[in-house]
mmCIF file of the N, C-alpha and C atoms, coordinates in Angstrom:
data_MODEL
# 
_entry.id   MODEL 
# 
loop_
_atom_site.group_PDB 
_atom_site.id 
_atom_site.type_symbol 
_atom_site.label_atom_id 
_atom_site.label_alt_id 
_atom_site.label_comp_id 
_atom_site.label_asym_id 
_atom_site.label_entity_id 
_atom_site.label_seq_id 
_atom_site.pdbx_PDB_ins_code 
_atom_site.Cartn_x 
_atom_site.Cartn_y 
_atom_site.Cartn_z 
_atom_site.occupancy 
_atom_site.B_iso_or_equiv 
_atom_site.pdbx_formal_charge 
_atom_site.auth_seq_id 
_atom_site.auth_comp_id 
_atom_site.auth_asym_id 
_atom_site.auth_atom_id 
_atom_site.pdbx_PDB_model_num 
ATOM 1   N N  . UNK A 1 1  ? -10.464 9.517   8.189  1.00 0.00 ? 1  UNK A N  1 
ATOM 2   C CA . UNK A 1 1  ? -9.298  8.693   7.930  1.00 0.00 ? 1  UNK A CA 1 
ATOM 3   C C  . UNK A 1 1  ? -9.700  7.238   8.158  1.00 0.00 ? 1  UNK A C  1 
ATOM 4   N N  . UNK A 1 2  ? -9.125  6.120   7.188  1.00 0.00 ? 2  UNK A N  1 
ATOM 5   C CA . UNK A 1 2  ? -9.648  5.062   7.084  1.00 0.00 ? 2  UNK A CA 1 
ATOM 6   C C  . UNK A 1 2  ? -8.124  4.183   7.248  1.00 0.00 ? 2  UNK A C  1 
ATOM 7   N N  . UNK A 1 3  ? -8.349  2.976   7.835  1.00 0.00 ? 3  UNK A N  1 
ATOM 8   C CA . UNK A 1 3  ? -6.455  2.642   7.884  1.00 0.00 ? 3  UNK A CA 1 
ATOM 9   C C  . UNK A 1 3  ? -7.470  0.720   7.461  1.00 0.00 ? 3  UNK A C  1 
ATOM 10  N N  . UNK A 1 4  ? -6.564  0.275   6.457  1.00 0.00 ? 4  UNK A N  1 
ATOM 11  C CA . UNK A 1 4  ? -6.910  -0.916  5.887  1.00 0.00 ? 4  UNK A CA 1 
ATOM 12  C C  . UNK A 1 4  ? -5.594  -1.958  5.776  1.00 0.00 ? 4  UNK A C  1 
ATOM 13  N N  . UNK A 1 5  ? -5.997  -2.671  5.566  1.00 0.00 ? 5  UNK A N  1 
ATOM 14  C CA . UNK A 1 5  ? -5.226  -3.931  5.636  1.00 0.00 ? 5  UNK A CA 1 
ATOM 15  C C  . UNK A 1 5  ? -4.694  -4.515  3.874  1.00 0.00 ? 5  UNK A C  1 
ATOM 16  N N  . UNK A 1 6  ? -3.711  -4.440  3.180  1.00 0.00 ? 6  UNK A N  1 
ATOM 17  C CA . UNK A 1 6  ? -3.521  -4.959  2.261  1.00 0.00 ? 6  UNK A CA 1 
ATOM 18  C C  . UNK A 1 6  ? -2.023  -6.202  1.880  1.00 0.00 ? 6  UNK A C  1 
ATOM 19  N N  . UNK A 1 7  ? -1.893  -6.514  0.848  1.00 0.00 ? 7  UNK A N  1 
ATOM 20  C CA . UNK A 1 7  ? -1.019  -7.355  0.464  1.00 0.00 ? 7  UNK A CA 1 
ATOM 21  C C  . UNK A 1 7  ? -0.694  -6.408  -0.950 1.00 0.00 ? 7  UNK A C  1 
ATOM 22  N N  . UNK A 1 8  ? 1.117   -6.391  -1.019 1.00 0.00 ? 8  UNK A N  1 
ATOM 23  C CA . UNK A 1 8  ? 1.808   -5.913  -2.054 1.00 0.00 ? 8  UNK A CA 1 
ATOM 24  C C  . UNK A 1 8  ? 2.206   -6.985  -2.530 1.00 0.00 ? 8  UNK A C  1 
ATOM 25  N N  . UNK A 1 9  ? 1.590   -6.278  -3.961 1.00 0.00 ? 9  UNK A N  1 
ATOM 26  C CA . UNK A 1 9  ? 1.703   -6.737  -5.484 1.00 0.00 ? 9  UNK A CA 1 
ATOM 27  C C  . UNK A 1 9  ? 2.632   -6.207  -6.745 1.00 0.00 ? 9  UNK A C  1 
ATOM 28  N N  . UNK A 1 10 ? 3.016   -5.595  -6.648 1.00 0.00 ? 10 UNK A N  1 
ATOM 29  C CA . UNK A 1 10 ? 4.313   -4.602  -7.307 1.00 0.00 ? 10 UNK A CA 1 
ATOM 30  C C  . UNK A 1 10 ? 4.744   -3.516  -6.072 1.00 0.00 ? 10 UNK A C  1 
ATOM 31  N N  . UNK A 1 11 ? 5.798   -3.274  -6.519 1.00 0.00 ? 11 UNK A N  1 
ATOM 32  C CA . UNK A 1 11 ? 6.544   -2.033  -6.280 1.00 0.00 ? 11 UNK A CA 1 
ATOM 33  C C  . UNK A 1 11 ? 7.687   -1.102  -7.278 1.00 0.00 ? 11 UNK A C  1 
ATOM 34  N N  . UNK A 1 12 ? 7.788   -0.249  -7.281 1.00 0.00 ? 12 UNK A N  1 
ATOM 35  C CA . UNK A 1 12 ? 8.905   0.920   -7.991 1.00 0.00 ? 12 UNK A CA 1 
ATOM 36  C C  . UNK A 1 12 ? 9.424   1.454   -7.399 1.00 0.00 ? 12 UNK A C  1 
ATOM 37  N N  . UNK A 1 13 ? 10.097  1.038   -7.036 1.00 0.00 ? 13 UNK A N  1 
ATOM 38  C CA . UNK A 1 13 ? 11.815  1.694   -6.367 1.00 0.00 ? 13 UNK A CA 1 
ATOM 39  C C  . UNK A 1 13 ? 11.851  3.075   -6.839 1.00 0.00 ? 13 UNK A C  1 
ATOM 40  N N  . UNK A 1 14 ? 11.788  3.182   -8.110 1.00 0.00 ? 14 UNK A N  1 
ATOM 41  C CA . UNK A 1 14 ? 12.078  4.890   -8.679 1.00 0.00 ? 14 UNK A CA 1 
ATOM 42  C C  . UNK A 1 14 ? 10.978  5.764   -8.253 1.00 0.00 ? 14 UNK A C  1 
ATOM 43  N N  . UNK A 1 15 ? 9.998   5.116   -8.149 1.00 0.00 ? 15 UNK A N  1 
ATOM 44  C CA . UNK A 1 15 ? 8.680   6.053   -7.885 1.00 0.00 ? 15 UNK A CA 1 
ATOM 45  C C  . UNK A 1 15 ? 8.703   6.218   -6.446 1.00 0.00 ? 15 UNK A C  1 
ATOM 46  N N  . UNK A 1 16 ? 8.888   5.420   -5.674 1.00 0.00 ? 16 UNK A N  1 
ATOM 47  C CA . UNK A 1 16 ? 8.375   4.876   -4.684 1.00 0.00 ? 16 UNK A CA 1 
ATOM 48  C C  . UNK A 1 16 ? 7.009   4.609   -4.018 1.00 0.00 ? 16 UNK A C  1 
ATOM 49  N N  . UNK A 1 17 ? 6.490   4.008   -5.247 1.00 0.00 ? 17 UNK A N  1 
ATOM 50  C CA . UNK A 1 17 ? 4.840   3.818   -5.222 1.00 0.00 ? 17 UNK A CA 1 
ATOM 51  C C  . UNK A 1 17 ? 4.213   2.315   -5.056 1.00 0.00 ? 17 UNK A C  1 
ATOM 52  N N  . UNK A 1 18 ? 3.429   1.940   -4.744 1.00 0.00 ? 18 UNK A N  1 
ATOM 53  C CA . UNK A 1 18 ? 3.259   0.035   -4.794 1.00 0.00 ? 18 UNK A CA 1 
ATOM 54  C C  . UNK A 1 18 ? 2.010   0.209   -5.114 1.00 0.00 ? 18 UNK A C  1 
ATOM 55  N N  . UNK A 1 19 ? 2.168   -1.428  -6.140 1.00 0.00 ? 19 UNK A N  1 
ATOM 56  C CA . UNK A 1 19 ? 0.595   -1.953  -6.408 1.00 0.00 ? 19 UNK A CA 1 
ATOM 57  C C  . UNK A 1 19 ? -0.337  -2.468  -4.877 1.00 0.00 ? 19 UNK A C  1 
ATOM 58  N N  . UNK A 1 20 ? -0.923  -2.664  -4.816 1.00 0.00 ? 20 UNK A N  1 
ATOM 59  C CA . UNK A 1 20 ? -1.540  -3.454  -3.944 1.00 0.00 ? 20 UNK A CA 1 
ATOM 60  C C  . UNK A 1 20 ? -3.043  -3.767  -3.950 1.00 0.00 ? 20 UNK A C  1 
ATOM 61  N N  . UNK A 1 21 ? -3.189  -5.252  -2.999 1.00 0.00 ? 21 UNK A N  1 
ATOM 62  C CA . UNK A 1 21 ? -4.403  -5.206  -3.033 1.00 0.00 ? 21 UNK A CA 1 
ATOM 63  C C  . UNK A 1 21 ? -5.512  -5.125  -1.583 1.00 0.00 ? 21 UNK A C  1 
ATOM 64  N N  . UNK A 1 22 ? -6.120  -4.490  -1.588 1.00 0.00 ? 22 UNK A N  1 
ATOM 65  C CA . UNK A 1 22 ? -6.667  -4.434  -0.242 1.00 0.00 ? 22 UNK A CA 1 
ATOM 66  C C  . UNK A 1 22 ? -7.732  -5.314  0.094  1.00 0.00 ? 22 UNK A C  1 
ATOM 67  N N  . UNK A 1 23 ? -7.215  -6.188  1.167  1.00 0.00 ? 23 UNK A N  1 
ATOM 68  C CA . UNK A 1 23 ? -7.936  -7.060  1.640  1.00 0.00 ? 23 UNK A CA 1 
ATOM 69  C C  . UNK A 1 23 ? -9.494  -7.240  1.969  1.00 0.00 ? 23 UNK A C  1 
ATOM 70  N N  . UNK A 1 24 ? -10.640 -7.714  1.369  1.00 0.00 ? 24 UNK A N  1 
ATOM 71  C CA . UNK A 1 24 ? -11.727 -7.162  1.324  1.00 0.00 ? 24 UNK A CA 1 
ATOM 72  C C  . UNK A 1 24 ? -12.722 -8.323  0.702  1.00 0.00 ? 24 UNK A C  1 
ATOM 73  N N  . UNK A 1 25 ? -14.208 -7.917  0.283  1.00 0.00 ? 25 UNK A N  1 
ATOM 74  C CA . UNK A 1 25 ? -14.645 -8.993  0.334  1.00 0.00 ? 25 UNK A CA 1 
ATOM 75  C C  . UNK A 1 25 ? -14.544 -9.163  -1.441 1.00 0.00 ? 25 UNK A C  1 
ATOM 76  N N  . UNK A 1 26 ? -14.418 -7.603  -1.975 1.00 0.00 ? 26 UNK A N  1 
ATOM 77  C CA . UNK A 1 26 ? -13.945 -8.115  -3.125 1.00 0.00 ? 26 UNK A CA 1 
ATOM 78  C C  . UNK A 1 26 ? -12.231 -8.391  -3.705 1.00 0.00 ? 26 UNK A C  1 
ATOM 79  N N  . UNK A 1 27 ? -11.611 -8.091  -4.610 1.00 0.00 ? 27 UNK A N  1 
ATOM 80  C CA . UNK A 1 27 ? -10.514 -7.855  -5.103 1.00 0.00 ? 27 UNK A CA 1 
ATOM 81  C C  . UNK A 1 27 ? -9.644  -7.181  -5.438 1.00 0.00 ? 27 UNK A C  1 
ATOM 82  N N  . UNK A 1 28 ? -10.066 -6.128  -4.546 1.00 0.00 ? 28 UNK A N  1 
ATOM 83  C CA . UNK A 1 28 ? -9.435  -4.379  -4.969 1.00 0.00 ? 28 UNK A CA 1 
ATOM 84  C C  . UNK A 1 28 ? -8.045  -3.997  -4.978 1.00 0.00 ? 28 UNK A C  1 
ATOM 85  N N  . UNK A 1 29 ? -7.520  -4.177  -6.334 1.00 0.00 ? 29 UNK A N  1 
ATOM 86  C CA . UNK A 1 29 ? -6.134  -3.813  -6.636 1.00 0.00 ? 29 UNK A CA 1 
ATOM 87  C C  . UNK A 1 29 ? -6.039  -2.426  -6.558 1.00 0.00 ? 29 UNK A C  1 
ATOM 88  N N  . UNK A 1 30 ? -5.350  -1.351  -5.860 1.00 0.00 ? 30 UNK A N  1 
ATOM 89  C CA . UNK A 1 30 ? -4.974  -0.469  -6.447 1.00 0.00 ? 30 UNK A CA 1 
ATOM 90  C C  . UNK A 1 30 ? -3.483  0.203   -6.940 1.00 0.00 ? 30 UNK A C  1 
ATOM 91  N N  . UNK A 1 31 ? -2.629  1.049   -7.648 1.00 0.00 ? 31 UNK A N  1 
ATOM 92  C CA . UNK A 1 31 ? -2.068  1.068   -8.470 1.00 0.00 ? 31 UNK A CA 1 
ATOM 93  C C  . UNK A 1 31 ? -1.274  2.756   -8.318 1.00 0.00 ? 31 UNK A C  1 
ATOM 94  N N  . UNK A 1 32 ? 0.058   2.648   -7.746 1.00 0.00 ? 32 UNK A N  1 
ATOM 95  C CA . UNK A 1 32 ? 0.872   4.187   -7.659 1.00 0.00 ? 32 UNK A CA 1 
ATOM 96  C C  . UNK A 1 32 ? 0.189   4.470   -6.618 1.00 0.00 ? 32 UNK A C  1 
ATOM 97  N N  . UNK A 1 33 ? -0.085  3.933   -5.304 1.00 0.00 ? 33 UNK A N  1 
ATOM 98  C CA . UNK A 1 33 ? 0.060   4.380   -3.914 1.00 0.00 ? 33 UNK A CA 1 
ATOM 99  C C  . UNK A 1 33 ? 1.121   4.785   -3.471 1.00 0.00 ? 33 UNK A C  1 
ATOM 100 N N  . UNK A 1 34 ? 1.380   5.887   -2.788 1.00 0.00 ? 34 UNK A N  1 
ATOM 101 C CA . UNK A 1 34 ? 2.752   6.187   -1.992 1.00 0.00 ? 34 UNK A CA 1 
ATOM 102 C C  . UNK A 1 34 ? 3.097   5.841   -0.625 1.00 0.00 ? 34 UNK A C  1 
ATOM 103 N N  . UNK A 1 35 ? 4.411   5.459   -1.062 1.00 0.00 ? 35 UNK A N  1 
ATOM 104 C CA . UNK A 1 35 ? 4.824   4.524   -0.093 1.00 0.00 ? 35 UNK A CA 1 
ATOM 105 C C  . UNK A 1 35 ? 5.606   5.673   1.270  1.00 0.00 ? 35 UNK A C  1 
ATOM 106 N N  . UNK A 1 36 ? 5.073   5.404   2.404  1.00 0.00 ? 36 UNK A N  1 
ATOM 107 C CA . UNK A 1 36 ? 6.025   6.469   3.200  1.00 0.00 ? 36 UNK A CA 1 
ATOM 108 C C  . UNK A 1 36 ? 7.284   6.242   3.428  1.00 0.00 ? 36 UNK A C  1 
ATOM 109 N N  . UNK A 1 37 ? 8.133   7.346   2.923  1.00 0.00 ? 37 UNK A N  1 
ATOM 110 C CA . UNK A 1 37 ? 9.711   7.453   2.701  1.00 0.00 ? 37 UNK A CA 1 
ATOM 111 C C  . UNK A 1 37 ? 10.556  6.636   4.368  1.00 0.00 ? 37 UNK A C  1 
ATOM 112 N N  . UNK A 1 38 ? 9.876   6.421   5.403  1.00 0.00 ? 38 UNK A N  1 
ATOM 113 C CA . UNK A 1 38 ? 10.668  5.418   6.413  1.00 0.00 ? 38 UNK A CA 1 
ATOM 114 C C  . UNK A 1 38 ? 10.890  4.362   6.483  1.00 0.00 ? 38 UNK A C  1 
ATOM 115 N N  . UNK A 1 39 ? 10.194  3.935   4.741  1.00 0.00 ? 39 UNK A N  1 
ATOM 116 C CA . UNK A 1 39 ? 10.272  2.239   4.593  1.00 0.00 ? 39 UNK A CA 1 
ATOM 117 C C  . UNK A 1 39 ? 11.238  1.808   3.699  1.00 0.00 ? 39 UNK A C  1 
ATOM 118 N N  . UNK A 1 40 ? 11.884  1.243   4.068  1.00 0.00 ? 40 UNK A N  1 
ATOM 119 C CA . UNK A 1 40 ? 13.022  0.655   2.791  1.00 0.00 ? 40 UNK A CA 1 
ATOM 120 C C  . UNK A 1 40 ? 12.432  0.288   1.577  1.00 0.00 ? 40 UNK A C  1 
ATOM 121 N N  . UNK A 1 41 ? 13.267  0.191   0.319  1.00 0.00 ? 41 UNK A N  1 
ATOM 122 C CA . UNK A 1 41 ? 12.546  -0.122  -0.911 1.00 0.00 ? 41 UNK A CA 1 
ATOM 123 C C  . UNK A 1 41 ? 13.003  -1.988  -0.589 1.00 0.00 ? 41 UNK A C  1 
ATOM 124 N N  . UNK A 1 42 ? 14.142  -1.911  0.410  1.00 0.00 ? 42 UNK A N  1 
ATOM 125 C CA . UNK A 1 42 ? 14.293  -3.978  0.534  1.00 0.00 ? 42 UNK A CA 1 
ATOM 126 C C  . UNK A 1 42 ? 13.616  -4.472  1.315  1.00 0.00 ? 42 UNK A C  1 
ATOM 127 N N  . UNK A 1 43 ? 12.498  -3.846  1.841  1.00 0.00 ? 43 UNK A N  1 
ATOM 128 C CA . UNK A 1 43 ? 11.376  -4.290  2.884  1.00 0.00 ? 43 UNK A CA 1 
ATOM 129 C C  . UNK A 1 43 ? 10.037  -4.339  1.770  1.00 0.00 ? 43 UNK A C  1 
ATOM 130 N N  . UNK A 1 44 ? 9.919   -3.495  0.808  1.00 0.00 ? 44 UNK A N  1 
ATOM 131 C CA . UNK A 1 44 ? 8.846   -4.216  -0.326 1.00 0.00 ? 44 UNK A CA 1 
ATOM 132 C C  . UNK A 1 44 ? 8.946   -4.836  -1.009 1.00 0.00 ? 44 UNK A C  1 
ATOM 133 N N  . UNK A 1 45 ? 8.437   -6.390  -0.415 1.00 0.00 ? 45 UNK A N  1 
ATOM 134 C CA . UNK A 1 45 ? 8.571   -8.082  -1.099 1.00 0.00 ? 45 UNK A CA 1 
ATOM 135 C C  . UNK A 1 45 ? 7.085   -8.206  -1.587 1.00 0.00 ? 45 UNK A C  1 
ATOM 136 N N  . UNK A 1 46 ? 6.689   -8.509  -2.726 1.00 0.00 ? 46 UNK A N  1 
ATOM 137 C CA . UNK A 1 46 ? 5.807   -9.255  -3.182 1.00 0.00 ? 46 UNK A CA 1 
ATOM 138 C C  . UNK A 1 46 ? 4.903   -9.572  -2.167 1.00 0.00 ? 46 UNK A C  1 
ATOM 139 N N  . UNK A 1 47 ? 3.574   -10.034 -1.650 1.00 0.00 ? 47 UNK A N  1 
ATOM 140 C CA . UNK A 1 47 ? 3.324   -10.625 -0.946 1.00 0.00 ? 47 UNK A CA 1 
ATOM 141 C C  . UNK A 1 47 ? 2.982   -9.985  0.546  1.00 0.00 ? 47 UNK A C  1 
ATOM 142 N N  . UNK A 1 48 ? 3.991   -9.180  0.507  1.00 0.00 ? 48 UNK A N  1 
ATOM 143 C CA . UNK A 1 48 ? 4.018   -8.913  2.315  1.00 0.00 ? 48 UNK A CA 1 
ATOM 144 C C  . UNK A 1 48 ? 2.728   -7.996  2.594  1.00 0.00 ? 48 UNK A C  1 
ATOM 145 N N  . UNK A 1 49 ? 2.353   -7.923  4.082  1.00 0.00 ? 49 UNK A N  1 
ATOM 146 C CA . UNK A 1 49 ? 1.316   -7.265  4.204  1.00 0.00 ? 49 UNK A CA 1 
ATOM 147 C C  . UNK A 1 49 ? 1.733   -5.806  4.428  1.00 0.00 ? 49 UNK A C  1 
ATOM 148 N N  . UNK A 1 50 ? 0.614   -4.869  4.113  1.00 0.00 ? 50 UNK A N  1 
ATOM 149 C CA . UNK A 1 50 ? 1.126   -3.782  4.303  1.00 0.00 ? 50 UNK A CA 1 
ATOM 150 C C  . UNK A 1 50 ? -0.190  -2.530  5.542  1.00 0.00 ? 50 UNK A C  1 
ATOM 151 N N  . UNK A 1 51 ? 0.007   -2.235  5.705  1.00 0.00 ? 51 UNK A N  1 
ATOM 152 C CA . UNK A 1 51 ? -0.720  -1.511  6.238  1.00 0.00 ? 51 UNK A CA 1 
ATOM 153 C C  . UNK A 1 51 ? -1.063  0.252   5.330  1.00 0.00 ? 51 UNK A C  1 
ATOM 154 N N  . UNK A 1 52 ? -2.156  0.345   5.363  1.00 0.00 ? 52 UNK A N  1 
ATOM 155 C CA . UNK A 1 52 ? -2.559  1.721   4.584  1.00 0.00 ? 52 UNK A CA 1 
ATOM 156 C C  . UNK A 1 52 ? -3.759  2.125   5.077  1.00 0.00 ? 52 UNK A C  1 
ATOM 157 N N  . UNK A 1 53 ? -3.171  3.943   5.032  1.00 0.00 ? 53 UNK A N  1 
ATOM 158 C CA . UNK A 1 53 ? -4.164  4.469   5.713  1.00 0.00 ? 53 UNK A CA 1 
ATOM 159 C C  . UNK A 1 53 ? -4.792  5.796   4.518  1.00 0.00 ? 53 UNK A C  1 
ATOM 160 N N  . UNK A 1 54 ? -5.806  5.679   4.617  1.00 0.00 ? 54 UNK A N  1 
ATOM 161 C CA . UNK A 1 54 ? -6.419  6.465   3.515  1.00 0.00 ? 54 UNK A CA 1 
ATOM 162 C C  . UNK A 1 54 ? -7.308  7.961   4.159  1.00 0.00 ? 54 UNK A C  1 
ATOM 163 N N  . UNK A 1 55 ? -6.538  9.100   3.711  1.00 0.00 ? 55 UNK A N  1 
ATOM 164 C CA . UNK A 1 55 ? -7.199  10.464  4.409  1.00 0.00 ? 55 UNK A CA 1 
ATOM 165 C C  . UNK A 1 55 ? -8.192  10.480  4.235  1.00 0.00 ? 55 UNK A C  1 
ATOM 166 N N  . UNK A 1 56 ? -8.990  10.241  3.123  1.00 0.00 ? 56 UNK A N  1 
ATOM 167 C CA . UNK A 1 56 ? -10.305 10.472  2.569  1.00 0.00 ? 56 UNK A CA 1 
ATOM 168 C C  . UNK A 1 56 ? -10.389 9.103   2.111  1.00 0.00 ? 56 UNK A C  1 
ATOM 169 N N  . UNK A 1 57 ? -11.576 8.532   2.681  1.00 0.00 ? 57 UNK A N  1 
ATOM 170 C CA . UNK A 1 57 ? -12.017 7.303   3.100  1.00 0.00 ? 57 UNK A CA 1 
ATOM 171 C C  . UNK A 1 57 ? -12.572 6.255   1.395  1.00 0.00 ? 57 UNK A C  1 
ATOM 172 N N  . UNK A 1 58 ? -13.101 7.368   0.690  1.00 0.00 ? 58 UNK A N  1 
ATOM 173 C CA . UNK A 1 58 ? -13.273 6.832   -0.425 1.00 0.00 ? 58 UNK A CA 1 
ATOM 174 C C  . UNK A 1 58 ? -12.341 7.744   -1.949 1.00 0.00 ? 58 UNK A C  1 
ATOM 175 N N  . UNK A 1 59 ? -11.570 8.511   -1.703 1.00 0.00 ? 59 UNK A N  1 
ATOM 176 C CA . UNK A 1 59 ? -10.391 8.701   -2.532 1.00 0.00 ? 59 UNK A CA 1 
ATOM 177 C C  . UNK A 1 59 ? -8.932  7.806   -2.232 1.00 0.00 ? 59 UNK A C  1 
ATOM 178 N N  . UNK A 1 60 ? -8.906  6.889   -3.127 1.00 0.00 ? 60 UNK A N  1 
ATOM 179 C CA . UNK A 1 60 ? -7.214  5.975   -3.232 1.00 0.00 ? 60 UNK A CA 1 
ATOM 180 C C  . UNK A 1 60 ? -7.070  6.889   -3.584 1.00 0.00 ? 60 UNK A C  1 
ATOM 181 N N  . UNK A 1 61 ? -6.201  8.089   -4.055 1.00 0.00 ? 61 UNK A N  1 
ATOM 182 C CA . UNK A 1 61 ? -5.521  8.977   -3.927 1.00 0.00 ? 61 UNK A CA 1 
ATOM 183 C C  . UNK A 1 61 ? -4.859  9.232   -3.034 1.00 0.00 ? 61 UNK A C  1 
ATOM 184 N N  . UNK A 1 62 ? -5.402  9.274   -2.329 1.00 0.00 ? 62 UNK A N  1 
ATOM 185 C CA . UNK A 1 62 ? -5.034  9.889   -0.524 1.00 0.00 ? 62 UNK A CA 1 
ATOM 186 C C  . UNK A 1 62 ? -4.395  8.628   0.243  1.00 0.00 ? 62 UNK A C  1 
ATOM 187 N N  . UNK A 1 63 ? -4.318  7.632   -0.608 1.00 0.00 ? 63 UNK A N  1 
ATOM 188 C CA . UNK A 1 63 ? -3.651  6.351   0.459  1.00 0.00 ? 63 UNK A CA 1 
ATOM 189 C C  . UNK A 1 63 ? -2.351  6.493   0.609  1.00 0.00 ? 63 UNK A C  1 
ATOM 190 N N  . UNK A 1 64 ? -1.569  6.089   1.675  1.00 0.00 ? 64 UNK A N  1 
ATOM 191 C CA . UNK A 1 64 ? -0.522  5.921   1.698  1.00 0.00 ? 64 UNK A CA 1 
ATOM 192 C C  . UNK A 1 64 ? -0.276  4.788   2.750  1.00 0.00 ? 64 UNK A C  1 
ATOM 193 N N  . UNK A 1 65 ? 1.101   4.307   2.348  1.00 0.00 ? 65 UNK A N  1 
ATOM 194 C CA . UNK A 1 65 ? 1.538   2.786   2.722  1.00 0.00 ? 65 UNK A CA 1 
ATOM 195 C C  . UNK A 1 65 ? 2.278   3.381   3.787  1.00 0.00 ? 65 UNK A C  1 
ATOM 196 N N  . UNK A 1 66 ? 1.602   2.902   5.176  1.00 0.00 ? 66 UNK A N  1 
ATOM 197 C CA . UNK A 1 66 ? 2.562   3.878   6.647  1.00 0.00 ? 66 UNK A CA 1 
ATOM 198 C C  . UNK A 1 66 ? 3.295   2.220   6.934  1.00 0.00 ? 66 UNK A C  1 
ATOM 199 N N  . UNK A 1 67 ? 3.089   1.014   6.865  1.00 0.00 ? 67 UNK A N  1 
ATOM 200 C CA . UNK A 1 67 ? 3.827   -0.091  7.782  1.00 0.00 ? 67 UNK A CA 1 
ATOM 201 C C  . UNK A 1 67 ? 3.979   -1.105  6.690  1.00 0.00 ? 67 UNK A C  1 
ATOM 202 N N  . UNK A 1 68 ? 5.147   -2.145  6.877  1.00 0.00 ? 68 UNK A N  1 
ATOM 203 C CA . UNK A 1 68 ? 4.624   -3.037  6.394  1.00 0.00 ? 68 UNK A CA 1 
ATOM 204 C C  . UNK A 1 68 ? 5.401   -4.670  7.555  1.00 0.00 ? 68 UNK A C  1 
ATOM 205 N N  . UNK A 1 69 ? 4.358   -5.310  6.982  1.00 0.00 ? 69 UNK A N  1 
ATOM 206 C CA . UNK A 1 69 ? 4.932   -6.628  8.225  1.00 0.00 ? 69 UNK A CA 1 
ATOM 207 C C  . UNK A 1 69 ? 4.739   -8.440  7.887  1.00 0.00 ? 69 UNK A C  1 
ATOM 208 N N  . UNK A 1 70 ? 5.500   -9.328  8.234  1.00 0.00 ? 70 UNK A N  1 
ATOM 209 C CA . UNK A 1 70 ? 5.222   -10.335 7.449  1.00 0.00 ? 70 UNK A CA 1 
ATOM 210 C C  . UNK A 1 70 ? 4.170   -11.015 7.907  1.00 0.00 ? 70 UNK A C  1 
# 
């Protein structure tokens, strides 16, 4: 388990999935992460940081958005 540091870049309310990008030395957007259901959809702003923790360290699949904070 890998827990990383990112900034949200989209979100879908209907999905409840967010773009994001994870903070790093390159630019790594990734795209339909799931967001954990204890987070409001009015707490995902553009911008904000998020916290994500990834089961399998090199599958984004497995990420999910556990925090987010300004």
């Amino acid at each position: 388990m890998t827990v990383k540091y990112a900034h949200l870049r989209g979100y879908d309310p209907a999905a409840h999935t967010a773009t994001l990008e994870i903070n790093s030395g390159s630019r790594a957007y990734l795209e339909d992460v799931k967001v954990a259901r204890n987070i409001a959809a009015d707490e995902m702003v553009n911008g904000r940081g998020l916290v994500v923790v990834f089961l399998e360290e090199h599958n984004a699949r497995t990420a999910v958005v556990v925090a987010v904070f300004t």
